[in-house]
C-alpha positions as CSV (number, residue, x, y, z in Angstrom):
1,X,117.2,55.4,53.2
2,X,118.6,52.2,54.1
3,X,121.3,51.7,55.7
4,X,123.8,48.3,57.2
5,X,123.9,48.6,60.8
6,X,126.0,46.1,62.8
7,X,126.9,46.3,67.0
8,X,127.6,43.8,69.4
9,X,125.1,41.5,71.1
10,X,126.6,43.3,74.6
11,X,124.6,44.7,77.0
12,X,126.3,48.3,76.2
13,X,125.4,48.7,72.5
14,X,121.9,46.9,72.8
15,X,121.2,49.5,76.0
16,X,122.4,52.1,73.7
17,X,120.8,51.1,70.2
18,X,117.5,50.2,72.1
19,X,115.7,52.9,70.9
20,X,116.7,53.8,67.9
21,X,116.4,50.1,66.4
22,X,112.9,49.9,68.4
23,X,111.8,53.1,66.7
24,X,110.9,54.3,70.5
25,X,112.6,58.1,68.7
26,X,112.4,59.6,65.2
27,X,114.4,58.1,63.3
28,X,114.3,60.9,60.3
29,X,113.6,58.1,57.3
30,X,116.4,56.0,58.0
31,X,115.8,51.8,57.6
32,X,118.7,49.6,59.2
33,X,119.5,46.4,57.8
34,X,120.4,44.9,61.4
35,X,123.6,42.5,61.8
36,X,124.9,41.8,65.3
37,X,128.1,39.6,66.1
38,X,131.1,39.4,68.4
39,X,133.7,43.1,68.3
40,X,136.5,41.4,66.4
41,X,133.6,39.9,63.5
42,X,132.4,43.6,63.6
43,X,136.3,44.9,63.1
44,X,136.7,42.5,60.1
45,X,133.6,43.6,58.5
46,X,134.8,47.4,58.7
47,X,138.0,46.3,57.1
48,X,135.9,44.7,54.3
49,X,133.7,48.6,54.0
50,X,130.5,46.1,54.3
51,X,128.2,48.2,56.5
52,X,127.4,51.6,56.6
53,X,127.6,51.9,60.1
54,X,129.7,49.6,63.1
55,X,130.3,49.3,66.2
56,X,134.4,49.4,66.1
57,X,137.7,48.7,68.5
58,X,139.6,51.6,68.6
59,X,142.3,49.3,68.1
60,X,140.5,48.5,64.3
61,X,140.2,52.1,63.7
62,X,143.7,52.7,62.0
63,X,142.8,50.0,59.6
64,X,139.9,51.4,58.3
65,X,140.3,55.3,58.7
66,X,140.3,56.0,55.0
67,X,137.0,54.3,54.4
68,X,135.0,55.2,58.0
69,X,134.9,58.5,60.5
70,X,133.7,58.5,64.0
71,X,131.0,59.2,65.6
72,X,130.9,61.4,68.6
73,X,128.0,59.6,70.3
74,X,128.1,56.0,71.5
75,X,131.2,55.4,72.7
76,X,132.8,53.4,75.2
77,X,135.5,55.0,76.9
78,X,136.4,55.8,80.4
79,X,138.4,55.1,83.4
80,X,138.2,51.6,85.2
81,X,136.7,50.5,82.0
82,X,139.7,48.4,80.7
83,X,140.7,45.0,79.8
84,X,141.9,42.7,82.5
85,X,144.6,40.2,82.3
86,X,144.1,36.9,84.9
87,X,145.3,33.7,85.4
88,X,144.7,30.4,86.9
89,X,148.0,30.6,89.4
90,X,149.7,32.9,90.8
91,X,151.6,35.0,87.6
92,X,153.5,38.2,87.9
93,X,153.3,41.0,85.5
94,X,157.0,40.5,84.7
95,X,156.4,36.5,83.7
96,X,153.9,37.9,80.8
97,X,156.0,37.9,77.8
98,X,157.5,34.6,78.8
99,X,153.4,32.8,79.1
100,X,151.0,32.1,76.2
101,X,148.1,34.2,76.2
102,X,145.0,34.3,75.2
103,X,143.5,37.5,73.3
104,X,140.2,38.5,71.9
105,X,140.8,39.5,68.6
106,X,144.0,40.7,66.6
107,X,142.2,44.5,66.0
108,X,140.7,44.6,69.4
109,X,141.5,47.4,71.3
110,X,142.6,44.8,74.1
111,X,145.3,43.9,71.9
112,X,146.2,46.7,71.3
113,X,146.7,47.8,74.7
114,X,148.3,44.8,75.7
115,X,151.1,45.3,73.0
116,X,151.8,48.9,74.6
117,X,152.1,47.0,78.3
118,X,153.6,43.7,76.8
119,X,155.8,45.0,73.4
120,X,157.7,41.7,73.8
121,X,155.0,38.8,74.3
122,X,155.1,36.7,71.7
123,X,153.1,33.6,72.7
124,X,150.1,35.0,71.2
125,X,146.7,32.8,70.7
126,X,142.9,34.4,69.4
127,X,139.7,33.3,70.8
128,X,136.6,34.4,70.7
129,X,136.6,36.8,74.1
130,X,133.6,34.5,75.8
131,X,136.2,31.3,75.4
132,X,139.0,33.1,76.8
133,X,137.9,32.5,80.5
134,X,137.7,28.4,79.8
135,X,141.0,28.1,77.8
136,X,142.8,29.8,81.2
137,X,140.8,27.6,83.4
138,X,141.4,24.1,81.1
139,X,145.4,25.1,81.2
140,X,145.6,25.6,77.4
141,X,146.8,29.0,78.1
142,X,148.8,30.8,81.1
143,X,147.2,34.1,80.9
144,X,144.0,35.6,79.6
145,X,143.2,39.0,78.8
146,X,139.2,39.5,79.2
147,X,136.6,42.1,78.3
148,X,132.9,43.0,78.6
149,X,130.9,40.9,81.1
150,X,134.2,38.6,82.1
151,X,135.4,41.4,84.0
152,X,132.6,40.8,86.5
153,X,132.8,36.9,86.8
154,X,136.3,36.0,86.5
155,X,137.0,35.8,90.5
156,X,133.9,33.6,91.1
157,X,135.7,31.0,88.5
158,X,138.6,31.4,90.7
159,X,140.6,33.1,88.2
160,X,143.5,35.9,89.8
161,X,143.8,39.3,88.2
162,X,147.6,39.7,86.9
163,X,147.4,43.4,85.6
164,X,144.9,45.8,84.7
165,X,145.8,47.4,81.5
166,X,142.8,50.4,81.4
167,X,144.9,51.4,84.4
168,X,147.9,50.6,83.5
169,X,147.4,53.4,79.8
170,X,145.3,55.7,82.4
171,X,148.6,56.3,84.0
172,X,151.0,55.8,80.9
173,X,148.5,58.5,79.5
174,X,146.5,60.3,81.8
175,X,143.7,60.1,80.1
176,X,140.6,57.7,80.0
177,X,141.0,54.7,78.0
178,X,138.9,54.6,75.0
179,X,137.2,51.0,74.0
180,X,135.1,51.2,71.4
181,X,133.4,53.4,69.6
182,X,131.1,54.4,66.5
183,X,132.0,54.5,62.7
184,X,130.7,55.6,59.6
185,X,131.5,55.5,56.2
186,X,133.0,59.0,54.8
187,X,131.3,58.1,51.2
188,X,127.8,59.0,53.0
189,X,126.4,62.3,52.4
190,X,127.5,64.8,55.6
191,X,123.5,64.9,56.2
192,X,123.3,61.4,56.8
193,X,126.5,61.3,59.1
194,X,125.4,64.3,61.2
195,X,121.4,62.6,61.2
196,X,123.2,59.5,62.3
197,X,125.3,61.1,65.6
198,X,122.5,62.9,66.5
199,X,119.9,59.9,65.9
200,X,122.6,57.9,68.2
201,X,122.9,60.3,71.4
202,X,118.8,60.6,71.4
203,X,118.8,57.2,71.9
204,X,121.0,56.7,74.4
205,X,119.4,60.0,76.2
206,X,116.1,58.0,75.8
207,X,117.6,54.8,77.3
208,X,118.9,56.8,80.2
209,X,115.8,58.6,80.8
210,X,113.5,55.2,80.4
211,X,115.6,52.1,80.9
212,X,112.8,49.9,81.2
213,X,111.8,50.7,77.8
214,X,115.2,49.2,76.4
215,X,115.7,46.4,78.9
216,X,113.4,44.2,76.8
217,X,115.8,44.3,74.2
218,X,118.8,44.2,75.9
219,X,117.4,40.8,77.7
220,X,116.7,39.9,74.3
221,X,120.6,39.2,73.3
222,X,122.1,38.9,77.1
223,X,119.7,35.8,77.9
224,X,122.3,33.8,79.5
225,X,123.7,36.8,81.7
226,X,122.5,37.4,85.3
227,X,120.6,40.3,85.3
228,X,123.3,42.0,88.0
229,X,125.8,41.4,85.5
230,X,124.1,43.3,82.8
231,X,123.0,45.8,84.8
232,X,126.9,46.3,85.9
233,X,128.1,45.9,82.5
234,X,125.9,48.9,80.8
235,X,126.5,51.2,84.3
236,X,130.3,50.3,83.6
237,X,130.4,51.2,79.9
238,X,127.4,53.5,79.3
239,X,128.6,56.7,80.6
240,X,129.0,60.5,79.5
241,X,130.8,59.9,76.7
242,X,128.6,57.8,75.3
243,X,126.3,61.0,75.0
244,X,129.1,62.6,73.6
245,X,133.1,62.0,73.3
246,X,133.6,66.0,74.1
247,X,137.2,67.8,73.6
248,X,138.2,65.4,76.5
249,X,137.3,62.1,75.1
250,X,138.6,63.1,71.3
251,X,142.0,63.4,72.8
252,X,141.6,60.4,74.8
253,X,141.0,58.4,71.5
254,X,144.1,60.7,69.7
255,X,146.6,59.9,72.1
256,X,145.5,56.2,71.9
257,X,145.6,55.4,68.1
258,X,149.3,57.6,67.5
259,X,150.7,55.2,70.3
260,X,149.3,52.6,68.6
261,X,152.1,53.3,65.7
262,X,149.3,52.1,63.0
263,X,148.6,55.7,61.6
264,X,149.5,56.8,58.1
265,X,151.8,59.8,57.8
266,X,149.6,60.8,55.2
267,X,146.1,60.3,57.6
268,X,144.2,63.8,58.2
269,X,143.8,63.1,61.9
270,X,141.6,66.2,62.0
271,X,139.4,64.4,59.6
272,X,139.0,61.5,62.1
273,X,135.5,62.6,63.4
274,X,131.7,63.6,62.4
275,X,131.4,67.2,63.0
């Protein structure tokens, strides 16, 4: 069977893909028809019910929960894992919903989290989340809210962290905050769906247990990343739950999507999940 597979060029989902793309682990039959693009392409694609599985924001999920279920391998989710908003000057927390921002995507989960910690901003720009560094440092914008890599370079551009908004929910919440995480359509036979998780967690188990058998292909779509950076990026977002979400990490991604005030009354949360 063949099947539309699209994840992000990141460091995470390439570590955690590695092997089942590479065919390094059985992979039961199944072909993948391979697209990979930035999280908030990936998010409009779900919308559109284009592939069969994604790499999705949580903060997309809502939109698409009638055609797509989650995974309970690959996600990421954790605690100091969360979007970071930073400036060029000095900016306090308070001046945020008076600035124009910079944000990587309408359905990213950064967004989404931003509205919970910023319900009244309303200078609101979208940029690609690799341009969102250089429209804070050019002035074009006041405040930035960055993910993936940025996290780990924005004080050596001289850039000042305003707020941290993964610690900012972990408090609100006390729970981890979940990123990102792995969809499938519900129209798919319950076979392939649980063939799929189970696929998914044997190859992150094999990219754990042999890293240097992924890194090839991880280098392969990071080639203008430091190596320390991609090495801090996949320690940072690869983690337990990746294996599995577990009771802990199901709530974590619960709690997030009802504040999110985008579920339908009429949405069988307990239908949410594979398995």
């Amino acid at each position: 069977m063949k099947l539309k597979l699209n994840f992000s060029t990141c460091p995470n989902d390439t570590f955690m893909f590695g092997a089942m793309v590479s065919n390094k682990i059985n992979t039961k039959g199944f072909y993948f028809d391979l697209h990979l693009a930035d999280i908030e392409e990936l998010n409009r694609l779900a919308e559109d019910g284009y592939p069969d599985i994604t790499k999705l924001s949580y903060g997309a999920f809502p939109y698409v929960a009638d055609k797509y279920q989650l995974l309970d391998s690959g996600s990421a989710l954790g605690k100091g894992v969360g979007p970071l908003v930073v400036s060029k000057r000095k900016i306090y927390p308070d001046e945020v919903p008076f600035v124009k921002v910079a944000l990587p995507g309408e359905r990213t989960t950064a967004h989404l989290l931003f509205n919970l910690a910023f319900p009244n901003a309303n200078q609101k720009k979208f940029y690609l989340f690799s341009e969102i560094m250089d429209v804070v440092m050019s002035n074009e914008v006041d405040v930035g809210v960055i993910i993936h890599e940025s996290r780990f370079t924005f004080e050596q551009k001289g850039l000042l962290k305003v707020m941290d908004l993964g610690n900012y929910w972990e408090k609100k919440s006390g729970m981890p905050t979940p990123l990102g995480g792995i969809a499938v359509r519900r129209d798919l036979p319950e076979y392939v769906k649980v063939d799929l998780n189970g696929m998914l967690r044997e190859s992150v188990e094999y990219a754990f247990e042999k890293p240097q058998e992924v890194m090839p292909y991880v280098k392969q779509y990071a080639q203008e990343m430091e190596e320390e950076v991609m090495l801090r990026h996949i320690d940072l977002y690869v983690n337990r739950y990746s294996l599995s979400l577990g009771q802990n990490g199901r709530n974590a991604v619960m709690k997030l999507l009802k504040a999110s005030g985008q579920l339908r009354n009429n949405f069988d949360v307990s239908n949410f999940f594979v398995g």
